[in-house]
C-alpha positions in Angstrom: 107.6 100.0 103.7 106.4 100.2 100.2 102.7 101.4 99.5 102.1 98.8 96.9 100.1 95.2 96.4 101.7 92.4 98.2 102.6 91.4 94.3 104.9 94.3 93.7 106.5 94.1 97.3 109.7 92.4 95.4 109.8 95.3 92.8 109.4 98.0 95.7 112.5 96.2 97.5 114.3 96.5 94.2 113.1 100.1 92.9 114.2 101.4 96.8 118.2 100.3 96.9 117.8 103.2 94.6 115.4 105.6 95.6 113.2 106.3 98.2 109.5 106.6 96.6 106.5 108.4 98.5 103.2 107.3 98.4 102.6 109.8 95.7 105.0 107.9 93.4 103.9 104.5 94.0 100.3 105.9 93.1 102.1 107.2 90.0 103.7 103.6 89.5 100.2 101.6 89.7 99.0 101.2 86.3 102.2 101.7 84.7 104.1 98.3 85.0 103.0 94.4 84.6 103.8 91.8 86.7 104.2 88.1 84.7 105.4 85.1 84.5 107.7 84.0 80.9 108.3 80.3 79.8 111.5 78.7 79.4 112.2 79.9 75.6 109.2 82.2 75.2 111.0 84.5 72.6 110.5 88.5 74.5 112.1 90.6 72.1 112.4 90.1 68.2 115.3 90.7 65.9 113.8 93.2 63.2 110.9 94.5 65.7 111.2 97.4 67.6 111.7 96.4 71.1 108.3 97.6 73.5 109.2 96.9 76.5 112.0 97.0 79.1 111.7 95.0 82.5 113.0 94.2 86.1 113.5 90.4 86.3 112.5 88.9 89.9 113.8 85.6 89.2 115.2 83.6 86.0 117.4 84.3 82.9 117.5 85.7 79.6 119.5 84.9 76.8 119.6 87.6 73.9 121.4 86.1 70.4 122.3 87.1 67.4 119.6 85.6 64.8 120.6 83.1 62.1 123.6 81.6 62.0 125.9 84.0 64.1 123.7 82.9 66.7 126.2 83.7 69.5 124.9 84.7 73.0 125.6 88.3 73.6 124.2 89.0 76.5 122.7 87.5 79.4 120.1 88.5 82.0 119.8 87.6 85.7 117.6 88.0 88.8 117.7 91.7 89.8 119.0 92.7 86.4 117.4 95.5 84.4 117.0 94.1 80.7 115.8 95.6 77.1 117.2 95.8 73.8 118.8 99.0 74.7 119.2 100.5 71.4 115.4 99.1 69.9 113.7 100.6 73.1 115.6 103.7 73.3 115.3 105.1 69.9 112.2 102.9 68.1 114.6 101.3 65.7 114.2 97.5 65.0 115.9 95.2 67.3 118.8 93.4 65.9 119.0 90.9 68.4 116.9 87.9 69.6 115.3 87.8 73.8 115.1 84.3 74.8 113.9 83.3 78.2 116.5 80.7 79.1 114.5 79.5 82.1 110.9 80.0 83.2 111.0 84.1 84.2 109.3 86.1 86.6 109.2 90.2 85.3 108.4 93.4 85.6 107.6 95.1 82.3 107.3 98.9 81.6 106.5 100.1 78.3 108.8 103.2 76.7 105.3 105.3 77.4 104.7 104.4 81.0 108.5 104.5 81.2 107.8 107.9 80.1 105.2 109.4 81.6 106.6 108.2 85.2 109.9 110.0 84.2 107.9 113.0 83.8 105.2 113.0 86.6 108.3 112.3 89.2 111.8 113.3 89.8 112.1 110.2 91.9 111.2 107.9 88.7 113.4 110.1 86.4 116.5 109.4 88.8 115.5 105.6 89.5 116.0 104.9 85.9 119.0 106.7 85.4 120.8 105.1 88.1 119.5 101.7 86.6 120.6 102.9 83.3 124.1 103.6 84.6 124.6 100.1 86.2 123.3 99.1 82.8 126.0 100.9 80.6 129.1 99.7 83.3 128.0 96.1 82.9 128.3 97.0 79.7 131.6 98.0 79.7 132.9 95.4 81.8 131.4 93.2 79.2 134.0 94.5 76.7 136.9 94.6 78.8 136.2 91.0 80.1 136.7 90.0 75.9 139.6 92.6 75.2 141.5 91.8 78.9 141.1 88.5 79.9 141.1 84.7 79.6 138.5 82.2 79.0 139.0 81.1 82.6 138.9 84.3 84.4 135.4 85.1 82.0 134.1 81.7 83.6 135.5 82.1 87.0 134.3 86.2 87.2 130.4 84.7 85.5 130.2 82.1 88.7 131.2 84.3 90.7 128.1 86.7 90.3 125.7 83.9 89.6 126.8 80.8 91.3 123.8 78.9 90.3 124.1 79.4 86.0 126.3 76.5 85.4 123.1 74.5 87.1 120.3 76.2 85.4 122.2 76.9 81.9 123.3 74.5 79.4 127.4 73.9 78.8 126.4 75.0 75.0 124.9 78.2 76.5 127.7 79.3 78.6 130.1 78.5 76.4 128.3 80.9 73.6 128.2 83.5 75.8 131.7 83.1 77.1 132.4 83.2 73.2 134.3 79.6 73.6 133.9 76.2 72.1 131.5 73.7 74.6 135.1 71.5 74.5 137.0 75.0 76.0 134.4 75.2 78.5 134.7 71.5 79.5 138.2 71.8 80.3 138.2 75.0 82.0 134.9 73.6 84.3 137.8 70.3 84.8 140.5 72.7 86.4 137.9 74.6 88.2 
């Protein structure tokens, strides 16, 4: 059982399918991360700012686009996912994409310096994020081979089949984006489905 506020209970539950915290760590934890609530397009991250923040989402989506034109979807964020502008919060540089919340969000935010300090003050912290950071990079790579490997359809089939519910809480033009197909594709892929 975690030792934290009733609040954090769904961030303990999270933080322990990876490691087991003592008390001593979850007194390192208080202080250190925000709970809050995002609206449906509240813009988290900005393209040509240096990304602050990275964060464990409890419940909705983020989009993150390209700015501009090329305003494809690249990436998108789910329930249990951990989410940043890798590069911007990793090494300070400007962010060259766009967060979105796609729907109203529920988070957990850690700045680079709390992210820090608890890496630092605990070798339980330290391995938390690195095992987060690992699922992080293979989603990552299965990302890729999903574009270089297969078909439209077996991107949509493999996206509803780890999150059932996004073709009822995203738009057809938003799927489609980050499927990198035409709305009209996605229509006739969704009829043979």
């Amino acid at each position: 059982m975690s030792e934290l506020s009733f609040s954090l209970a769904p961030l303990a539950a999270y933080l322990e399918q990876f490691v087991q915290p003592t008390s001593v760590d979850y007194a390192l934890l208080r202080g250190r991360v925000t709970q809050r609530n995002i609206a449906k397009n509240t813009l988290i991250c900005q393209a040509g700012s240096v990304c602050e923040e990275a964060f464990i989402i409890q419940a909705g989506i983020a989009r993150h686009v390209y700015p501009g034109d090329a305003g494809g979807i690249t990436w998108l964020s789910f329930a249990g996912d951990a989410m940043t502008e890798a590069e911007s919060f990793f090494s300070g540089r400007p962010s060259s994409t766009n967060i979105l919340a796609a729907t109203d969000m529920q988070v957990y935010g850690f700045t680079r310096i709390h992210l820090d300090e608890l890496y630092n003050a605990s070798p339980t912290w330290e391995r938390c994020g690195r095992l987060i950071t690992e699922i992080y990079l293979v989603q990552l790579a299965q990302r890729a081979f999903t574009f270089q490997f297969q078909s439209a359809q077996q991107r949509y089939e493999e996206l509803l089949r780890r999150q059932p519910q996004v073709a009822q809480q995203l738009a057809q033009g938003e799927i489609a984006a980050y499927l990198g197909i035409a709305p009209e594709t996605l229509s006739r892929i969704r009829s043979r489905v």
